[in-house]
LOZAVO-424499 format. One record per residue (C-alpha): residue number from 1; x, y, z negated; residue in one letter. Coordinates in steps of 0.2 Angstrom, whole numbers, plus 5000, padded with zeros to 4 digits. Layout:
N
n->NUM | xx->X | yy->Y | zz->Z | res->A
...
# end
This chain:
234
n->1 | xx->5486 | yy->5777 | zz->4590 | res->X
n->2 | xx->5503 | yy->5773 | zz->4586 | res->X
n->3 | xx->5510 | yy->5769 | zz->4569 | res->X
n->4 | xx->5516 | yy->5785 | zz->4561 | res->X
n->5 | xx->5532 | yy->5785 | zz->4551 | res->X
n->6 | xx->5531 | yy->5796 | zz->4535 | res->X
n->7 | xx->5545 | yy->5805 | zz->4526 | res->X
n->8 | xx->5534 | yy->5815 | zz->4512 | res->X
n->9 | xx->5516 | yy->5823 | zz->4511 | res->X
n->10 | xx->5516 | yy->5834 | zz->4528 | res->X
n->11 | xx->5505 | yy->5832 | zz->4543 | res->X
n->12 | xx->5512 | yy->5821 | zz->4559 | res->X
n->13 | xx->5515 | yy->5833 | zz->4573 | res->X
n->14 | xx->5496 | yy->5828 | zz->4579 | res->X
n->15 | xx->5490 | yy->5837 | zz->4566 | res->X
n->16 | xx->5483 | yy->5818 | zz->4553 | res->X
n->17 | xx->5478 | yy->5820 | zz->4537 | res->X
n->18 | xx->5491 | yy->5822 | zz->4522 | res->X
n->19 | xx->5494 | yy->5805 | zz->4517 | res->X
n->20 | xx->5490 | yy->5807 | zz->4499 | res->X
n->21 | xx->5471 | yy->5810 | zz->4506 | res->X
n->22 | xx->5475 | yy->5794 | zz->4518 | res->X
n->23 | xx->5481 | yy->5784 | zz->4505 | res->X
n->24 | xx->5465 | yy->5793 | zz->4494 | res->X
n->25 | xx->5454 | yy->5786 | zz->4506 | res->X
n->26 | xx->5461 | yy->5769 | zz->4507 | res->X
n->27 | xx->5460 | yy->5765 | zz->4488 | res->X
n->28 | xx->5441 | yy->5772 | zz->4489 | res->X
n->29 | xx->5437 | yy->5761 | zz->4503 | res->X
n->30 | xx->5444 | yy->5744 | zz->4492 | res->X
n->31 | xx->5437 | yy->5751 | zz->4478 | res->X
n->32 | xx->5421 | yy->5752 | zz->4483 | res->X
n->33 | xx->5422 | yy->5734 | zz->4491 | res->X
n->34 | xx->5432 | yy->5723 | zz->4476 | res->X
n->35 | xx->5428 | yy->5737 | zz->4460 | res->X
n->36 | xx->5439 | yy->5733 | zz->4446 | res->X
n->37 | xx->5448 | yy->5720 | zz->4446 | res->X
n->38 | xx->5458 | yy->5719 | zz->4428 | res->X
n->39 | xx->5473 | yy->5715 | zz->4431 | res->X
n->40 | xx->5486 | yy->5709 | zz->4427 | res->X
n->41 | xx->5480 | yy->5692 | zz->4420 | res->X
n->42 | xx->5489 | yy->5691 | zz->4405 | res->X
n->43 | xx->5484 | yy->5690 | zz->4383 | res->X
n->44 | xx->5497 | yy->5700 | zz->4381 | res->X
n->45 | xx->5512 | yy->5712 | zz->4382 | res->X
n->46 | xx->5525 | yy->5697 | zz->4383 | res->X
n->47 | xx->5513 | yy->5685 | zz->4394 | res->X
n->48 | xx->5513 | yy->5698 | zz->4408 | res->X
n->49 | xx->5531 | yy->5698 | zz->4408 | res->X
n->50 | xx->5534 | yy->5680 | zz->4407 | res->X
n->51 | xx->5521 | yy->5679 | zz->4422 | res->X
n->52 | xx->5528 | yy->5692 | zz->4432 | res->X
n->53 | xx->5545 | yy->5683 | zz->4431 | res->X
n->54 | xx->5534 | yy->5667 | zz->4434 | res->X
n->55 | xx->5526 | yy->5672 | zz->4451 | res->X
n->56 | xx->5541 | yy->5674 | zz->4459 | res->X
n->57 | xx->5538 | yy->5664 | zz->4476 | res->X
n->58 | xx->5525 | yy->5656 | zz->4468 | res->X
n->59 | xx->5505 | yy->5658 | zz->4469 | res->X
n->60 | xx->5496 | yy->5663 | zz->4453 | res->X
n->61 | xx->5487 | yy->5646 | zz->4450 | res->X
n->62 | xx->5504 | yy->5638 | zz->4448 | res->X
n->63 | xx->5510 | yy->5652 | zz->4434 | res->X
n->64 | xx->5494 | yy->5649 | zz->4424 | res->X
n->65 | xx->5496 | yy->5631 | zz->4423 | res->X
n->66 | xx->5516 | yy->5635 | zz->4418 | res->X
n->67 | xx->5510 | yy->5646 | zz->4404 | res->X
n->68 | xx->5497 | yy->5635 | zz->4399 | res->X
n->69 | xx->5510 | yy->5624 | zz->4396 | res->X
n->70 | xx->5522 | yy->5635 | zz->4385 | res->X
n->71 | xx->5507 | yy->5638 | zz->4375 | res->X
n->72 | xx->5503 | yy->5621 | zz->4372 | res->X
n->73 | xx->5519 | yy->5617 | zz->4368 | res->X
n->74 | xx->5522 | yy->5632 | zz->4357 | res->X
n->75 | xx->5535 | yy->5642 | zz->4363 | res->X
n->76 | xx->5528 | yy->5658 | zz->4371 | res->X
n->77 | xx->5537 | yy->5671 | zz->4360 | res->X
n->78 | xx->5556 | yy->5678 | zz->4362 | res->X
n->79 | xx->5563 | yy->5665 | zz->4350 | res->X
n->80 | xx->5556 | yy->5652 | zz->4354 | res->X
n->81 | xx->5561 | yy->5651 | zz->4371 | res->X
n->82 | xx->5577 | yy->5657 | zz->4366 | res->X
n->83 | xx->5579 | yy->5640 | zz->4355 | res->X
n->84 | xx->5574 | yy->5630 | zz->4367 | res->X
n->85 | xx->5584 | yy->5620 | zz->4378 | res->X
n->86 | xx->5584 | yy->5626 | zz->4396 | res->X
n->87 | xx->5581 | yy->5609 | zz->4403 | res->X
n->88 | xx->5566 | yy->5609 | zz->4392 | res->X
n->89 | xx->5560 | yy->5626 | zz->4397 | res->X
n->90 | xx->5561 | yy->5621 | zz->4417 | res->X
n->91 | xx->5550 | yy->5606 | zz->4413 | res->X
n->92 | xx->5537 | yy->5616 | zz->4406 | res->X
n->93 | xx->5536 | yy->5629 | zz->4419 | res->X
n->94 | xx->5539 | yy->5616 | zz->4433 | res->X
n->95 | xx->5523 | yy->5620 | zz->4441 | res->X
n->96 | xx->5528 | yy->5638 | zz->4445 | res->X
n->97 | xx->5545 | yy->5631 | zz->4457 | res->X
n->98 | xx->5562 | yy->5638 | zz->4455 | res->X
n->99 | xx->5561 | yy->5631 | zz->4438 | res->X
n->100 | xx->5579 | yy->5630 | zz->4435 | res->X
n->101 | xx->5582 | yy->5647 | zz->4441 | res->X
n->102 | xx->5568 | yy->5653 | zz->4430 | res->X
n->103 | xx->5572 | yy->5646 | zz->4415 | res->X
n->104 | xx->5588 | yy->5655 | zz->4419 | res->X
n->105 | xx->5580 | yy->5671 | zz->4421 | res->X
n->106 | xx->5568 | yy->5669 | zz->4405 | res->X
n->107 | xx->5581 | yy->5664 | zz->4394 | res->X
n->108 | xx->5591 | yy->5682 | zz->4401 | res->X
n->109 | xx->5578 | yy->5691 | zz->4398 | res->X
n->110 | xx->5575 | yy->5686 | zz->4379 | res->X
n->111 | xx->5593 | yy->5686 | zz->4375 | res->X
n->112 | xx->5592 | yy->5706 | zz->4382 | res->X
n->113 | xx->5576 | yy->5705 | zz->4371 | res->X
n->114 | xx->5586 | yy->5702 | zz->4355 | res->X
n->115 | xx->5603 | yy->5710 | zz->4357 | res->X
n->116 | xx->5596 | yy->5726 | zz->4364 | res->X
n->117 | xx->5579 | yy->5730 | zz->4357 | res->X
n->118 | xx->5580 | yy->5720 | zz->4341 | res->X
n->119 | xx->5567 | yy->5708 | zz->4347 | res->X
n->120 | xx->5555 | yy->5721 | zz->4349 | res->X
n->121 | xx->5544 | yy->5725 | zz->4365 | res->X
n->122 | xx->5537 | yy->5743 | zz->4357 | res->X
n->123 | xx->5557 | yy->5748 | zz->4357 | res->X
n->124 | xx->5562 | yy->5742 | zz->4372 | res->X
n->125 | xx->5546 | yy->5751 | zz->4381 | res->X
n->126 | xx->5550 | yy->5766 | zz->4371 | res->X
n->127 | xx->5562 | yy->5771 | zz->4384 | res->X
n->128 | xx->5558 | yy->5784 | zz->4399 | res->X
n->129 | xx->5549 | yy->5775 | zz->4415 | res->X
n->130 | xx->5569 | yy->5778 | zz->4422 | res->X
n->131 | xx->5578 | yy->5771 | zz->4408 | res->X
n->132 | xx->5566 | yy->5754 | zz->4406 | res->X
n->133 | xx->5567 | yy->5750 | zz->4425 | res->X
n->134 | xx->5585 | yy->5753 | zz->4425 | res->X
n->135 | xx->5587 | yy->5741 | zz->4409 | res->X
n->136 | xx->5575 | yy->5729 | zz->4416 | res->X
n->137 | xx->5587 | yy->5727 | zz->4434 | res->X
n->138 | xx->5602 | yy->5724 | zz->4423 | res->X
n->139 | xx->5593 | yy->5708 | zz->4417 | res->X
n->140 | xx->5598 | yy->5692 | zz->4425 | res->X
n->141 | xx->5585 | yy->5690 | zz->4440 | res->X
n->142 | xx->5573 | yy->5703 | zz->4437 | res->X
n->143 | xx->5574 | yy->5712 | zz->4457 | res->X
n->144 | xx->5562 | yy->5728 | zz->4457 | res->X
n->145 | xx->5545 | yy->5721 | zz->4460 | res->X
n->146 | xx->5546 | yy->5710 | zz->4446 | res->X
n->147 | xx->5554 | yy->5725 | zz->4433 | res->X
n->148 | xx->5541 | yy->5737 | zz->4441 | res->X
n->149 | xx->5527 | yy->5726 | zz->4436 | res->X
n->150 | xx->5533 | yy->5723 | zz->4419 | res->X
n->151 | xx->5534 | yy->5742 | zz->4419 | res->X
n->152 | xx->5514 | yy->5743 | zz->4425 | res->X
n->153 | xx->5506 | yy->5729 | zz->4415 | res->X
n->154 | xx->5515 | yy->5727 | zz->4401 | res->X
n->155 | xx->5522 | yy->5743 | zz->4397 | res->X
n->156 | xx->5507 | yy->5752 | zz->4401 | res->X
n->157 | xx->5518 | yy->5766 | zz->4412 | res->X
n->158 | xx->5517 | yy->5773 | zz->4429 | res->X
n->159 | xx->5523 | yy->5766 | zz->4442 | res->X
n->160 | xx->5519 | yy->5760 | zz->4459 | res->X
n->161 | xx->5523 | yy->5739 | zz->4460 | res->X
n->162 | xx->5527 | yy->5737 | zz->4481 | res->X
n->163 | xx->5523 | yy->5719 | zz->4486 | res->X
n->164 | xx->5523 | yy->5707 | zz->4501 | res->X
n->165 | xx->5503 | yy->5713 | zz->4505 | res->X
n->166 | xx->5505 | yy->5730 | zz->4502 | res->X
n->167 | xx->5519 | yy->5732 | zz->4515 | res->X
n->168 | xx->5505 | yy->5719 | zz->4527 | res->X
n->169 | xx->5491 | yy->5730 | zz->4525 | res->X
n->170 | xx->5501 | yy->5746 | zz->4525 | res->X
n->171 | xx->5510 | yy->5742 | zz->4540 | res->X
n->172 | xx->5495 | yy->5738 | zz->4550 | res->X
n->173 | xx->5486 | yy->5755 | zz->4545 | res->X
n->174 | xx->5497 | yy->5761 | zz->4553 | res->X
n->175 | xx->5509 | yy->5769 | zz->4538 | res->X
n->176 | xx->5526 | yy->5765 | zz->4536 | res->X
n->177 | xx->5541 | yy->5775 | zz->4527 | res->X
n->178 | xx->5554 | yy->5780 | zz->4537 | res->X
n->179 | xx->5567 | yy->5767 | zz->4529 | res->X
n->180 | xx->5560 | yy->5750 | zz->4527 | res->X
n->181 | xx->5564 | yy->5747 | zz->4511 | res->X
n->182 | xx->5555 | yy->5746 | zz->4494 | res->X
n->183 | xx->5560 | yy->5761 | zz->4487 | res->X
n->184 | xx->5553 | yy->5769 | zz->4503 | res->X
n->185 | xx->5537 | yy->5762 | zz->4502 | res->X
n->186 | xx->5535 | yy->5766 | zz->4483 | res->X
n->187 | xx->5537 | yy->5784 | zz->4487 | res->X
n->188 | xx->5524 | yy->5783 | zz->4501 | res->X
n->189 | xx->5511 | yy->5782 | zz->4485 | res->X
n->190 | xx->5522 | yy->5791 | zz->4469 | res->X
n->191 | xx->5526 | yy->5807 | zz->4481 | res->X
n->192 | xx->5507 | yy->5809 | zz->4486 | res->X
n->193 | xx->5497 | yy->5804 | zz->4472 | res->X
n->194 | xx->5493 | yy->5807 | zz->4454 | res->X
n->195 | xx->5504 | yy->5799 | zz->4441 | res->X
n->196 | xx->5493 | yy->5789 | zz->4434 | res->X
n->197 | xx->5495 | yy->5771 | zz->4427 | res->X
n->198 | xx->5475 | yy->5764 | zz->4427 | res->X
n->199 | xx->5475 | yy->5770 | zz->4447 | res->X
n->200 | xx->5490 | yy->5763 | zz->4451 | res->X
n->201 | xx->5486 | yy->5747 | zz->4442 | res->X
n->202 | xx->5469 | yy->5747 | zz->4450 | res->X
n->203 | xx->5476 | yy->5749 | zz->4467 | res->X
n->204 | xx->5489 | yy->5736 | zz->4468 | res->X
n->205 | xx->5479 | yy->5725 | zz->4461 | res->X
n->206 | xx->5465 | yy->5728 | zz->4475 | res->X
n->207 | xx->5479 | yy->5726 | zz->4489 | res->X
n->208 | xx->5483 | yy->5710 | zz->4482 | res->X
n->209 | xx->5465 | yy->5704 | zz->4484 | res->X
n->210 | xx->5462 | yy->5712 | zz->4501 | res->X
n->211 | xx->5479 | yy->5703 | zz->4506 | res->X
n->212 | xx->5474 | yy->5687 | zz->4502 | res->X
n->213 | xx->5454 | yy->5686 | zz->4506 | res->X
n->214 | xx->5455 | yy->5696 | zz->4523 | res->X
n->215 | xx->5472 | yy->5705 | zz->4528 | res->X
n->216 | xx->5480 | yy->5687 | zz->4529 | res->X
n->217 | xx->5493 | yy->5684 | zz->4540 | res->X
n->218 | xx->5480 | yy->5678 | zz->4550 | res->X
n->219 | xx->5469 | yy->5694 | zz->4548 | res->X
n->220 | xx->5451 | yy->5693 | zz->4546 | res->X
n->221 | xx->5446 | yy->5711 | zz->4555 | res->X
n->222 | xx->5427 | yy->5710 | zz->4556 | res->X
n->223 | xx->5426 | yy->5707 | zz->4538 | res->X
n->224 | xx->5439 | yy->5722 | zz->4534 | res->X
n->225 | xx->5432 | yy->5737 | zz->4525 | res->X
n->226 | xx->5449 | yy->5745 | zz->4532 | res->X
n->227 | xx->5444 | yy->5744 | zz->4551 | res->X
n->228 | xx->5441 | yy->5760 | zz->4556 | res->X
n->229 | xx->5457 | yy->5767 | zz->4552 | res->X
n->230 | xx->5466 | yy->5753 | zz->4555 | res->X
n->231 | xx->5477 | yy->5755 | zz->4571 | res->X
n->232 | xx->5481 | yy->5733 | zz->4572 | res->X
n->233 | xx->5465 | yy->5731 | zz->4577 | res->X
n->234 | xx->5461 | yy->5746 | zz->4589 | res->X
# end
């Protein structure tokens, strides 16, 4: 079967399923592989988004030992990392990579943080799901994956965070947007399913540990729960 090319929720002309059922089906078929899988690691509003700017390039292991380290130094709120130096801040988060460029970003987004919102997160997330992403992507260094995941995790709001393994394991289903970008593949899933936040947490999360374990780049197909809809290994 050949990979199909969506442009909404209608059939293909061979008469497949609507994607919302597809992509239905897929999240069942994780589900009931992985089960929950609550996510985002993170003690709070603030360290979600100080670890989605983190992991940027970098694998998860890496962030948590760079948090570790602003906790133990003491500087994991907005004014304390707007204090401190930013040759001081890359050093702590040096285990993450791009720490210069990071440091950059964080001190951005605290600066933002102050000037904007008065140091408040519960203002700043008080804004419509249109009107935080569009603040967030004004922010030094914050691109859509990362604003859209501080828009999931932290701010508790629906929408759908695209990442590197959901376009993998998309892609070799056999479902891909008719423009290959990320707004494209974000409306493959908020066009044909429910607005809701816990399920779109739950299933971004499961791609990501379905990407990593068996859709690697080196696919492990006879492990995948995914294999009889999957058109990369017919």
């Amino acid at each position: 079967m050949p990979a199909l090319k969506y442009a909404n929720a209608e059939t293909d002309g061979d008469g497949h399923r609507l994607l919302g059922e597809r992509l239905t089906e897929i999240y069942r078929l994780l589900f009931d592989r992985y089960g929950h899988q609550h996510w985002w690691p993170g003690n709070t509003p603030f360290e979600v988004i100080i670890g989605a700017i983190l992991t940027q390039s970098a694998a998860w292991v890496n962030v948590e030992k760079a948090i570790h380290n602003l906790k133990q130094a003491g500087v994991l709120t907005p004014a304390a990392l707007r204090e401190l130096a930013s040759e001081q801040l890359a050093d702590l988060i040096y285990p993450s990579g791009y720490y210069n460029a990071k440091a950059a970003k964080i001190k951005s987004f605290v600066q933002r943080l102050r000037d904007g919102h008065q140091d408040s997160l519960a203002m700043l997330f008080s804004l419509d799901i249109h009107g935080l992403r569009q603040e967030l992507l004004s922010i030094h260094g914050i691109g859509p994956e990362t604003a859209d995941s501080i828009i999931l995790y932290a701010a508790e709001k629906p929408i759908f965070v695209i990442d590197a393994y959901t376009r993998r394991i998309l892609s070799r289903l056999g479902i891909s947007p008719l423009r290959d970008d990320y707004a494209s593949f974000q409306a493959l899933f908020m066009e044909n399913m429910p607005a809701d936040e816990k399920l779109y947490n739950e299933y971004h999360a499961l791609f990501v540990r379905h990407g990593k374990e068996v859709c690697k780049k080196d696919p492990l197909c006879d492990q995948c729960c995914l294999n009889t809809m999957c058109t990369y290994r017919r």
